[in-house]
C-alpha positions as CSV (number, residue, x, y, z in Angstrom):
1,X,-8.6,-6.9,-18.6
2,X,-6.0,-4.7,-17.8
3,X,-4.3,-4.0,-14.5
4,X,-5.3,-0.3,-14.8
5,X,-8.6,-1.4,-15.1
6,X,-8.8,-3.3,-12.0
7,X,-6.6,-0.8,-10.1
8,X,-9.4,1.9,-11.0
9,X,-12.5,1.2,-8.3
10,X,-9.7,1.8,-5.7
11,X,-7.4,4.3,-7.4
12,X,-8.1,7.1,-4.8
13,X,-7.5,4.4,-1.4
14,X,-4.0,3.3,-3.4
15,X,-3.0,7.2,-3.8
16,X,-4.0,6.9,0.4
17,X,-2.2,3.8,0.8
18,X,1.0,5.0,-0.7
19,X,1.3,8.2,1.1
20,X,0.3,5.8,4.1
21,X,3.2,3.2,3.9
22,X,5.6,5.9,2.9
23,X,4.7,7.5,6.2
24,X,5.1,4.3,8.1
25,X,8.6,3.4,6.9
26,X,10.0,6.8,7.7
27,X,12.6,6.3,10.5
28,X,15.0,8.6,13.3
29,X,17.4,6.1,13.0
30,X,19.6,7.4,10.1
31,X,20.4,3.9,8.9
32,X,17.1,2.2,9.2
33,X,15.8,5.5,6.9
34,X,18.4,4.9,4.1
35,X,17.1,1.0,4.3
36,X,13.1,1.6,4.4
37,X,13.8,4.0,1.4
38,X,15.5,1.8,-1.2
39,X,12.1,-0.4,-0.4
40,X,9.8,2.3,-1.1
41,X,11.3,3.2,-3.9
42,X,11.0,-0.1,-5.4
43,X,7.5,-0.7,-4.9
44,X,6.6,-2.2,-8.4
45,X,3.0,-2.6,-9.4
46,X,1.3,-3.3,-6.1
47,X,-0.5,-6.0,-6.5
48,X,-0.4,-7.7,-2.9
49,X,-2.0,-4.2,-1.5
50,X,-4.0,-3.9,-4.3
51,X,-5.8,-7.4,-3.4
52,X,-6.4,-6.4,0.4
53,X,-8.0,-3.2,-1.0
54,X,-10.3,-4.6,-3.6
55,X,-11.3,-7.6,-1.0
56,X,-11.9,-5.2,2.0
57,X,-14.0,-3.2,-0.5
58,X,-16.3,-6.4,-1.7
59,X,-17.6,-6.3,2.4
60,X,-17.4,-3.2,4.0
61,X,-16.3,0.4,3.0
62,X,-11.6,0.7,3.3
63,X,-10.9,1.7,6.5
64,X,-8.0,2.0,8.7
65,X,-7.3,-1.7,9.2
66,X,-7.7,-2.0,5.7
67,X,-4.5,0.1,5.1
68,X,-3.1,-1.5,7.8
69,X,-3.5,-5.0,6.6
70,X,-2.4,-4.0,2.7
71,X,1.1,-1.9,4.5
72,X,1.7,-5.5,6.1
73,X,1.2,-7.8,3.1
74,X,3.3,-5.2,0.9
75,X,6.0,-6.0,3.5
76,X,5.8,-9.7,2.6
């Protein structure tokens, strides 16, 4: 199985997630931007989020701790 495959129950709530975490990382402080930037724009293939998502889903529909939970294990 591919990782498309599994990525494509919750392919709408990633496209929400990412938008989410980009928003969340944005920063006044000019430095703190430049730094929250180069770790956006190395996100590579997700998987961490993409776990949370796919487990919140199994219970209950993705909600906003849901997002929550998959910006903070993206962090890790």
């Amino acid at each position: 199985m591919s990782l498309e495959a599994i990525k494509k129950p919750i392919a709408a709530e990633l496209d929400v997630f990412e938008q989410r975490f980009r928003d969340a990382m944005r920063s006044h402080v000019p430095l703190l931007d430049k730094i929250t930037w180069y770790i956006v724009q190395r996100k590579g293939k997700q998987l961490r989020p993409m776990l949370v998502l796919l487990s919140a889903r199994l219970f209950a529909p993705i909600n906003e701790g849901s997002y929550t939970a998959a910006s903070l294990v993206e962090l890790l």
